[in-house]
Backbone as JSON Lines, residues from 0, in Angstrom:
{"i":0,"aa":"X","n":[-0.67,-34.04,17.65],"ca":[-0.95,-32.64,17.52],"c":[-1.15,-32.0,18.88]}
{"i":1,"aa":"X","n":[-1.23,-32.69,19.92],"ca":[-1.72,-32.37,21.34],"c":[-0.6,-31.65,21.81]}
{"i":2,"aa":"X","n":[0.99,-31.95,21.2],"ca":[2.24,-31.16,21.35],"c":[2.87,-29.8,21.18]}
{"i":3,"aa":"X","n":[1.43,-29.62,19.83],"ca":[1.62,-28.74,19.03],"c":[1.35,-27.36,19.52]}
{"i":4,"aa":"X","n":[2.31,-26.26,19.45],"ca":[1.96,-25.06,19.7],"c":[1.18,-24.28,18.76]}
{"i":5,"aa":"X","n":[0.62,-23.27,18.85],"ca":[0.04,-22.68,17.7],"c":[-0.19,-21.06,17.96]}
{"i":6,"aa":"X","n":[0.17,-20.3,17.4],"ca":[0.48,-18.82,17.13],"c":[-0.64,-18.12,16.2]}
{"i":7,"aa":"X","n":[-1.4,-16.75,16.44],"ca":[-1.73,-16.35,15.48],"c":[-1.73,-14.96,15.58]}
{"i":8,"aa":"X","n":[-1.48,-13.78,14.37],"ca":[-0.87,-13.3,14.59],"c":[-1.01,-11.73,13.25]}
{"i":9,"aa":"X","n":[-1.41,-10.56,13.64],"ca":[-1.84,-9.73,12.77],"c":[-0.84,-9.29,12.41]}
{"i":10,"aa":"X","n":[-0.23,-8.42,11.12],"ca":[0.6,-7.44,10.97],"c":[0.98,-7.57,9.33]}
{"i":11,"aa":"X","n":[1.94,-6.74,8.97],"ca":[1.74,-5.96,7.43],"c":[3.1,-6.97,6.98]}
{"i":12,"aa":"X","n":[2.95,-7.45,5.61],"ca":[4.03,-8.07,5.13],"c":[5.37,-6.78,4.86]}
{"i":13,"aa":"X","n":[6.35,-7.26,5.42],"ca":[7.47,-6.79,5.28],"c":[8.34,-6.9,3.84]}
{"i":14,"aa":"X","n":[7.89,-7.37,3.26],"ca":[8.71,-7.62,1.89],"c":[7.64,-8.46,0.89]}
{"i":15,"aa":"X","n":[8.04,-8.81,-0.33],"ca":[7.05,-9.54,-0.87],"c":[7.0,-10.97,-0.8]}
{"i":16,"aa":"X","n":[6.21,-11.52,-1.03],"ca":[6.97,-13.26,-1.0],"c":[7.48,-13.82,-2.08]}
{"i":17,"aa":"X","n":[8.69,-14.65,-1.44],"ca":[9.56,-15.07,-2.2],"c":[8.96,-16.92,-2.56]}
{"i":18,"aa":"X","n":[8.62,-17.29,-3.52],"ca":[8.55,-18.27,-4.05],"c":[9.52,-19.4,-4.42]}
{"i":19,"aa":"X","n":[10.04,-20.49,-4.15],"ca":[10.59,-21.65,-4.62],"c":[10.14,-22.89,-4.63]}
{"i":20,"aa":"X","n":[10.5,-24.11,-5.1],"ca":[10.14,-25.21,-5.28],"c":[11.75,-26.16,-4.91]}
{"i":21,"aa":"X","n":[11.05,-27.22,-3.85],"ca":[12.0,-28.08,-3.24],"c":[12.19,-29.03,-4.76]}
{"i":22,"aa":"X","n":[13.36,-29.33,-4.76],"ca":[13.59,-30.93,-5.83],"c":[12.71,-31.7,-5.9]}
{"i":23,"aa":"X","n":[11.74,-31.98,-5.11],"ca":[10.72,-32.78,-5.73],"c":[9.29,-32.31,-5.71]}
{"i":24,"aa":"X","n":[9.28,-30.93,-5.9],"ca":[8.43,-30.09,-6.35],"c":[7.57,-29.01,-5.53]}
{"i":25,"aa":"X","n":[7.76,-29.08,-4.26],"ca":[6.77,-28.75,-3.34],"c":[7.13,-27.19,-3.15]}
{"i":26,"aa":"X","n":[6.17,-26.45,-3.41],"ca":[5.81,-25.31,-3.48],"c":[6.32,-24.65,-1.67]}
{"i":27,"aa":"X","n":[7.48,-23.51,-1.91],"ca":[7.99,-23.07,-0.57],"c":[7.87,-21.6,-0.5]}
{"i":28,"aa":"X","n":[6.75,-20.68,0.68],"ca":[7.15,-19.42,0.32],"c":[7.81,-19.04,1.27]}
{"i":29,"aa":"X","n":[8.19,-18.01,1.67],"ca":[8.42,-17.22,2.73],"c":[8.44,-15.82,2.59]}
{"i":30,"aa":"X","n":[8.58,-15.08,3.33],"ca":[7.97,-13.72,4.06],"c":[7.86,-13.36,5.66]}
{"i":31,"aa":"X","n":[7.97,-11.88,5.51],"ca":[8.17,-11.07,6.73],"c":[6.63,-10.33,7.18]}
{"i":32,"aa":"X","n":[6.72,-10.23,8.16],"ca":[5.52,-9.68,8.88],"c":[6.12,-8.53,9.59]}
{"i":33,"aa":"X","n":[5.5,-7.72,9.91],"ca":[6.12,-6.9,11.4],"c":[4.24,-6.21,12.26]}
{"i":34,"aa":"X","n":[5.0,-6.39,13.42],"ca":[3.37,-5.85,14.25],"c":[3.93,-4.88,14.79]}
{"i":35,"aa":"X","n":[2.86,-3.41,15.27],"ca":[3.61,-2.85,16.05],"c":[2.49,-2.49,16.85]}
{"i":36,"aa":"X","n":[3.24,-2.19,18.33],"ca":[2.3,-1.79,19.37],"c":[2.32,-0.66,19.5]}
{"i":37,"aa":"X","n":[1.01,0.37,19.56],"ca":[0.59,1.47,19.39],"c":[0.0,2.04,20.56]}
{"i":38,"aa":"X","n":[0.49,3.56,20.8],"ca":[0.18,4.24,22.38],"c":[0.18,5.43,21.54]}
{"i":39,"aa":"X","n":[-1.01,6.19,22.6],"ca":[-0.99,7.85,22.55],"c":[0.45,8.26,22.69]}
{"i":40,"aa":"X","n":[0.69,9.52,22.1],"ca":[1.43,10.46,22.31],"c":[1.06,11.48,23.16]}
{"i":41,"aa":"X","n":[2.21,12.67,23.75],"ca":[1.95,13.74,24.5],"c":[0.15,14.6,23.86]}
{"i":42,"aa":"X","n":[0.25,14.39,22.26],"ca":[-0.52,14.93,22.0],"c":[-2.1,14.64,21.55]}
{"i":43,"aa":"X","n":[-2.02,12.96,22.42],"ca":[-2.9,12.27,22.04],"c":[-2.69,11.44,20.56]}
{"i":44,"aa":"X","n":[-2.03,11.6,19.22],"ca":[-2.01,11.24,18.3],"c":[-1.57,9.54,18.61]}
{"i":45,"aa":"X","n":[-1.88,8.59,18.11],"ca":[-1.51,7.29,17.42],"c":[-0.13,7.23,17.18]}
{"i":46,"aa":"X","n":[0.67,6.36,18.14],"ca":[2.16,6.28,17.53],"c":[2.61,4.78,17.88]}
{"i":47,"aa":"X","n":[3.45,4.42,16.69],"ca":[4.31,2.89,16.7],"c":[5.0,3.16,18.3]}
{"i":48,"aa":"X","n":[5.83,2.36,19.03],"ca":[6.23,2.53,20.18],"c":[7.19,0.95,19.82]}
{"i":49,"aa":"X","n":[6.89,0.12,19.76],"ca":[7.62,-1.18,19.78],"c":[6.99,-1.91,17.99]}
{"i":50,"aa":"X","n":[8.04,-2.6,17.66],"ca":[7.55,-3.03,16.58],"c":[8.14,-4.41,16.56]}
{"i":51,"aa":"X","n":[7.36,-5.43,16.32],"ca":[8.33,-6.93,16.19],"c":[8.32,-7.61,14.93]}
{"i":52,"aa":"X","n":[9.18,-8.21,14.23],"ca":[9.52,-8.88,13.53],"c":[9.1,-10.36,13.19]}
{"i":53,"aa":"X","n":[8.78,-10.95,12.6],"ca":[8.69,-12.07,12.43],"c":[9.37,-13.23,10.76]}
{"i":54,"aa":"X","n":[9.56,-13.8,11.03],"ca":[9.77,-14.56,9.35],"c":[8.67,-15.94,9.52]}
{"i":55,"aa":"X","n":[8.06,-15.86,8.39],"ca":[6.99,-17.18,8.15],"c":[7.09,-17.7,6.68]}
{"i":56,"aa":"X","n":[7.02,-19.01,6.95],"ca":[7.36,-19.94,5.59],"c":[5.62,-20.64,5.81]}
{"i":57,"aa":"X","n":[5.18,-21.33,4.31],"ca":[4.04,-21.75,4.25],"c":[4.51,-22.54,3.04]}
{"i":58,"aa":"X","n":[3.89,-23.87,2.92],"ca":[4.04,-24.91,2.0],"c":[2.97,-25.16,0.66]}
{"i":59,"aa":"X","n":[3.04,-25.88,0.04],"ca":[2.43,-26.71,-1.51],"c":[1.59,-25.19,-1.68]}
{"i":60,"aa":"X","n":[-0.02,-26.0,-1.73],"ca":[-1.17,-24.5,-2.74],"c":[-1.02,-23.33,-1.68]}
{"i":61,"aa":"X","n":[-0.9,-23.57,-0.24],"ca":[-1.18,-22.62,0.22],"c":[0.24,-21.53,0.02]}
{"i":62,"aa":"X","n":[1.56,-21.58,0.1],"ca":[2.43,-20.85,-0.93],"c":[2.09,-20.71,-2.36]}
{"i":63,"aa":"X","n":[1.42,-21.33,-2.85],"ca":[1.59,-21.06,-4.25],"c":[0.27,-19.73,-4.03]}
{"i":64,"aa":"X","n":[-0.48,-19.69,-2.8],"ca":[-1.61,-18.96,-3.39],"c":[-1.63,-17.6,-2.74]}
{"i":65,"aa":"X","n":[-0.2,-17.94,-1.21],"ca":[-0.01,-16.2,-0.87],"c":[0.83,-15.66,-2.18]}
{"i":66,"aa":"X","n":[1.8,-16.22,-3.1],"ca":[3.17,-15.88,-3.31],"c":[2.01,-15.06,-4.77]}
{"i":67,"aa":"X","n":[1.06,-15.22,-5.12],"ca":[0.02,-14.85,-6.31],"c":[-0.44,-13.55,-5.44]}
{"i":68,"aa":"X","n":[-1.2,-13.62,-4.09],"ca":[-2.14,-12.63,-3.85],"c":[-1.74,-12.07,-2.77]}
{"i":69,"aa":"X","n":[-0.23,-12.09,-2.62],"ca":[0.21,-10.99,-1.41],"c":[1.1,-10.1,-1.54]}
{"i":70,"aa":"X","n":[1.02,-9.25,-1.3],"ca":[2.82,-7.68,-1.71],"c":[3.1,-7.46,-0.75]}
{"i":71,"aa":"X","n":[3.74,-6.62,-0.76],"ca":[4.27,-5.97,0.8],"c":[3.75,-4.8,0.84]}
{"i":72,"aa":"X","n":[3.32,-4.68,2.08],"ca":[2.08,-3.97,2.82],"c":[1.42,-4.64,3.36]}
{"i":73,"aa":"X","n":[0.83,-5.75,2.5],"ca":[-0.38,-6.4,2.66],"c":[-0.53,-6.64,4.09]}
{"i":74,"aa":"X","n":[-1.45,-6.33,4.74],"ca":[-2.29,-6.48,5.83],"c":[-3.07,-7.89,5.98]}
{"i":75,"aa":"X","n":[-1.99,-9.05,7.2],"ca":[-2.31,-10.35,7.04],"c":[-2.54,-10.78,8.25]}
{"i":76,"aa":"X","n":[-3.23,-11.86,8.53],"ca":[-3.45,-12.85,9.44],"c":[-2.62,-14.3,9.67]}
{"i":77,"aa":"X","n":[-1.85,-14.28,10.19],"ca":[-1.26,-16.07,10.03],"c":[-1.51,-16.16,11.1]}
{"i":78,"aa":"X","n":[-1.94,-17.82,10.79],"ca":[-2.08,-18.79,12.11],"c":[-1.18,-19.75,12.02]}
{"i":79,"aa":"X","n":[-0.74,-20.34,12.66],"ca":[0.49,-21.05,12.31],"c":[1.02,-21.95,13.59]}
{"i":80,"aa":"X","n":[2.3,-22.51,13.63],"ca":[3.13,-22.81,14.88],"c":[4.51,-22.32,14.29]}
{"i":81,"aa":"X","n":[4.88,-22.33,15.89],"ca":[6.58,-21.73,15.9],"c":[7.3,-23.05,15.32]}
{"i":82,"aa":"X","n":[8.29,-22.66,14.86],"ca":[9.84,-23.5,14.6],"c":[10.56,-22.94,14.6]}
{"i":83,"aa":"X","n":[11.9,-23.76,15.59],"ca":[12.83,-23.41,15.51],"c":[14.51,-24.2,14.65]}
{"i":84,"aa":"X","n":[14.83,-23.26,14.19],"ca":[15.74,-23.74,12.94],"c":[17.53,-23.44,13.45]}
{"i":85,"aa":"X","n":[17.74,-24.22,13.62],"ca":[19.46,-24.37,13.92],"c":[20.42,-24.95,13.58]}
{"i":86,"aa":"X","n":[21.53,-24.02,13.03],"ca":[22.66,-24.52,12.77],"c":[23.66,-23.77,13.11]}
{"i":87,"aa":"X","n":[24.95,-24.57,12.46],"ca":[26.42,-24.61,12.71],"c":[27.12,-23.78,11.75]}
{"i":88,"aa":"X","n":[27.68,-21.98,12.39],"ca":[27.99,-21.7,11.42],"c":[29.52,-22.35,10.92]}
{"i":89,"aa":"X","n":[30.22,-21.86,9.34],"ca":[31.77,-22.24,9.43],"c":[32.58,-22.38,10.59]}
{"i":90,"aa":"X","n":[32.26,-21.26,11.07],"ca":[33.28,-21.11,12.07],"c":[32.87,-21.81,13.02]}
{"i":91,"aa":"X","n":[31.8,-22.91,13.65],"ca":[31.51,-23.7,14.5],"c":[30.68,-22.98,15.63]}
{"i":92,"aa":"X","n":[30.21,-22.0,15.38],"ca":[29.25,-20.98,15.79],"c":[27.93,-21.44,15.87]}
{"i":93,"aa":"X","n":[27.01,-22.0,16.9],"ca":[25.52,-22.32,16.99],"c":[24.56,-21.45,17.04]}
{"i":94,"aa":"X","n":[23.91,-21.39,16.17],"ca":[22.83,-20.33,16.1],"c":[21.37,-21.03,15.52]}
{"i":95,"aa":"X","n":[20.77,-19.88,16.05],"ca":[19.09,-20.55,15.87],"c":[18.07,-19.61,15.56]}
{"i":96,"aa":"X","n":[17.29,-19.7,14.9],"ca":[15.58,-18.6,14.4],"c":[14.46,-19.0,14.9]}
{"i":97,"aa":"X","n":[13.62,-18.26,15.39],"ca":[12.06,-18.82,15.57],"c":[11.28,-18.54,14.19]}
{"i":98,"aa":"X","n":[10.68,-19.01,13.67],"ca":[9.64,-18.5,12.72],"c":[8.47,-18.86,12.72]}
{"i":99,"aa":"X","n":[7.37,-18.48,11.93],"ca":[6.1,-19.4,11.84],"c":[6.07,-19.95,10.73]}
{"i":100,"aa":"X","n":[5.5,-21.65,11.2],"ca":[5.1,-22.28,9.85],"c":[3.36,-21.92,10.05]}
{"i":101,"aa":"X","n":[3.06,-21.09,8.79],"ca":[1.97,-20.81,8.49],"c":[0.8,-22.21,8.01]}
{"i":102,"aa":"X","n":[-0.02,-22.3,8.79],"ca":[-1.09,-23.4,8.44],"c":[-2.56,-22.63,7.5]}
{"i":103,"aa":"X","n":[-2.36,-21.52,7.82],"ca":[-3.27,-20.23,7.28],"c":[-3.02,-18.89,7.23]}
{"i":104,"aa":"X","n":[-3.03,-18.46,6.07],"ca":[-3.13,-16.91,5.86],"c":[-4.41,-16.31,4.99]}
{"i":105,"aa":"X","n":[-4.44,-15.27,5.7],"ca":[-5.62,-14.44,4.92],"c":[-5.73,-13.08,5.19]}
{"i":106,"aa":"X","n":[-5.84,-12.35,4.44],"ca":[-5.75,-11.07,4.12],"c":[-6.64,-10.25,5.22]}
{"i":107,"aa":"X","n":[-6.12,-9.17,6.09],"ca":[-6.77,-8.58,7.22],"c":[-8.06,-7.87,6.31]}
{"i":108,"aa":"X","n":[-9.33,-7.8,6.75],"ca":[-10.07,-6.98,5.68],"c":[-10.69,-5.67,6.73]}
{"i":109,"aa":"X","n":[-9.78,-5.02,7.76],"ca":[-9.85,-4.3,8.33],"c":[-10.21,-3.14,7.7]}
{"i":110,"aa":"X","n":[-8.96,-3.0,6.74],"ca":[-8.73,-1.53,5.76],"c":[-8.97,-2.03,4.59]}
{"i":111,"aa":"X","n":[-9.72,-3.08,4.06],"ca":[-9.55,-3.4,2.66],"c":[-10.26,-4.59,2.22]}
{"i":112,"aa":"X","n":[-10.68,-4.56,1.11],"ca":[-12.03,-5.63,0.5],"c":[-10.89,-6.72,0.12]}
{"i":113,"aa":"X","n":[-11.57,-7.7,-0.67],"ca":[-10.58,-8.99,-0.79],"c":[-11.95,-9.81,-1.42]}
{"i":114,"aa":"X","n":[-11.39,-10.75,-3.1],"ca":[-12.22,-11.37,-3.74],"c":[-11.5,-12.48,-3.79]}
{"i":115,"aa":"X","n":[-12.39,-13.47,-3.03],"ca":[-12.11,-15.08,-2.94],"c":[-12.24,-15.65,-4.66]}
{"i":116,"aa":"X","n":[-11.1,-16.51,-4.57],"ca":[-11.16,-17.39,-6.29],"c":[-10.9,-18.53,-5.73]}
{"i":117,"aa":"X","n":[-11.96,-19.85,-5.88],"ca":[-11.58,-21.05,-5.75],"c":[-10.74,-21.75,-6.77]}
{"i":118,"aa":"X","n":[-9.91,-22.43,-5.92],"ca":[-8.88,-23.04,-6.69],"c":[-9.29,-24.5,-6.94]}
{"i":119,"aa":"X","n":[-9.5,-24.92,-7.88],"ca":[-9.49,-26.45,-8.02],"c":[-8.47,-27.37,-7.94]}
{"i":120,"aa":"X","n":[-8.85,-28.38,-7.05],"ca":[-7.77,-29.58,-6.7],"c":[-7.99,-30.86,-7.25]}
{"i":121,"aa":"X","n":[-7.21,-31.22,-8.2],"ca":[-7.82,-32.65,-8.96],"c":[-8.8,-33.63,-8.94]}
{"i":122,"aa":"X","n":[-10.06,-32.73,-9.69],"ca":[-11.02,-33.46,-9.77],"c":[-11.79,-33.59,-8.28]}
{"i":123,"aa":"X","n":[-11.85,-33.08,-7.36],"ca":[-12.53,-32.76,-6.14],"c":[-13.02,-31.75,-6.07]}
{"i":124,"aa":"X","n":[-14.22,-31.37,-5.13],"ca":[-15.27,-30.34,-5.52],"c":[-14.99,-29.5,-4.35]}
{"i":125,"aa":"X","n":[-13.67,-29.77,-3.44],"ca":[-13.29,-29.01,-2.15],"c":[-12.05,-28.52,-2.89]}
{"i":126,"aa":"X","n":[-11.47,-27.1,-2.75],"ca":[-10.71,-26.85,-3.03],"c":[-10.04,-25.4,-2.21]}
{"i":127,"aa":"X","n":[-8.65,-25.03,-2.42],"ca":[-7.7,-24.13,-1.18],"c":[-8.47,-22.86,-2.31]}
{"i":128,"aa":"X","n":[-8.81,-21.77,-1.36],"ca":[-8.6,-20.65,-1.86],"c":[-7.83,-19.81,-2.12]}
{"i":129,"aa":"X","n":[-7.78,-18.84,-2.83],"ca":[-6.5,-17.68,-3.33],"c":[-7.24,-16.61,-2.98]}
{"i":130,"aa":"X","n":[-6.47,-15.52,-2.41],"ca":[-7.35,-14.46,-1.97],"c":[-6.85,-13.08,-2.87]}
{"i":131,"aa":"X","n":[-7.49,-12.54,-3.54],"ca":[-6.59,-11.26,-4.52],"c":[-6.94,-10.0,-3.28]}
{"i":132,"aa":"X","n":[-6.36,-9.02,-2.32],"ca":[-6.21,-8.07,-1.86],"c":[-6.79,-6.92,-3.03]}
{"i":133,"aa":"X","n":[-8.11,-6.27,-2.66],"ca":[-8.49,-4.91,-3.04],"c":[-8.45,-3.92,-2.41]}
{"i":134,"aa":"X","n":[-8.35,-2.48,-3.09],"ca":[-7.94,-0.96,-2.5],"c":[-8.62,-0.96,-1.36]}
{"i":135,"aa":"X","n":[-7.69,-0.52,-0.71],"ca":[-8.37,0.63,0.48],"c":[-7.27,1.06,1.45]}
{"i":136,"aa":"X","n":[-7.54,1.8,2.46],"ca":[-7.16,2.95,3.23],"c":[-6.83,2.46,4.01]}
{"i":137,"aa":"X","n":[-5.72,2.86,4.8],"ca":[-5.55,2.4,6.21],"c":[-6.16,3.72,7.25]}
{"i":138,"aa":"X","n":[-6.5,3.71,8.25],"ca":[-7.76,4.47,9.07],"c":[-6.3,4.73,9.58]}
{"i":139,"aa":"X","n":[-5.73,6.49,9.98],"ca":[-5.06,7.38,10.64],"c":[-5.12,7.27,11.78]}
{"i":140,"aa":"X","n":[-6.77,7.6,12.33],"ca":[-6.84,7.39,13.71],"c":[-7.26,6.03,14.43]}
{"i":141,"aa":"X","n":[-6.25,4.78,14.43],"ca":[-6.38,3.6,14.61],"c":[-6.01,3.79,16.21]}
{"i":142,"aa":"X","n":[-6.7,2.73,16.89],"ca":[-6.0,2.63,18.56],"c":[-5.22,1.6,18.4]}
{"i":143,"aa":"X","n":[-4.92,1.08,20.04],"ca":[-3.76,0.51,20.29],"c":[-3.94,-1.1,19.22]}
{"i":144,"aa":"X","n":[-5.29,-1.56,18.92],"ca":[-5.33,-2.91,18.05],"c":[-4.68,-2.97,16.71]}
{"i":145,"aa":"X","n":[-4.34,-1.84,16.21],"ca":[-3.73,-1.45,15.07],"c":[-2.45,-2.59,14.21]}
């Protein structure tokens, strides 16, 4: 693990998560993030200026428990490490993605409440949480941490 890089990383889900299961069962999500960096305007107001992209995949309960308690909007936290994924297109074309493999997500509670549900794991009294996202506002006049 001493190899290991590790990323973490605020911003609003870009789409909802998409849920699947590998052939021998293992729970796969993925999802978009985007962050954006925020500067005054001429008129002082709060404005996007750069915005970045990201794609993050997350495995077994912990997909099974964003792909339940996350939408798009949602205001998230991943911690994670980078991977990079490459292949060969038809045409013999090499190409490659960075993404994050998510080791943790959890719901930003900046703009918004959030009710923890423990999940039980066979017969053990430690178990992954699911987080359900509750109402609230996003604050207009946010600074550059936004």
């Amino acid at each position: 693990m001493a190899n290991e890089n590790q990323v973490m990383i605020v911003g609003n889900l870009t789409r909802d998560p998409e849920l699947r299961y590998t052939p021998n069962g293992a729970a796969l999500v993925k999802f978009g993030i985007a962050w954006s960096k925020r500067a005054p305007d001429e008129s002082g107001q709060w404005r996007d200026v750069e915005t970045s992209f990201f794609n993050v995949t997350a495995w077994r309960q912990l997909a099974e428990n964003v792909a339940e308690s996350l939408t798009q909007g949602s205001r998230v936290v991943v911690v994670g490490r980078l991977r990079t994924n490459t292949w060969e297109t038809p045409e013999g074309e090499k190409r490659s993605t960075v993404e994050i493999e998510a080791d943790e997500v959890a719901p930003s509670l900046k703009w918004a409440t959030a009710k923890v549900e423990r999940q039980g794991r066979g017969g053990d009294s430690w178990s992954a949480g699911a987080v359900a996202v509750g109402a609230g506002g996003q604050n207009e006049e946010t600074g550059p941490d936004a």
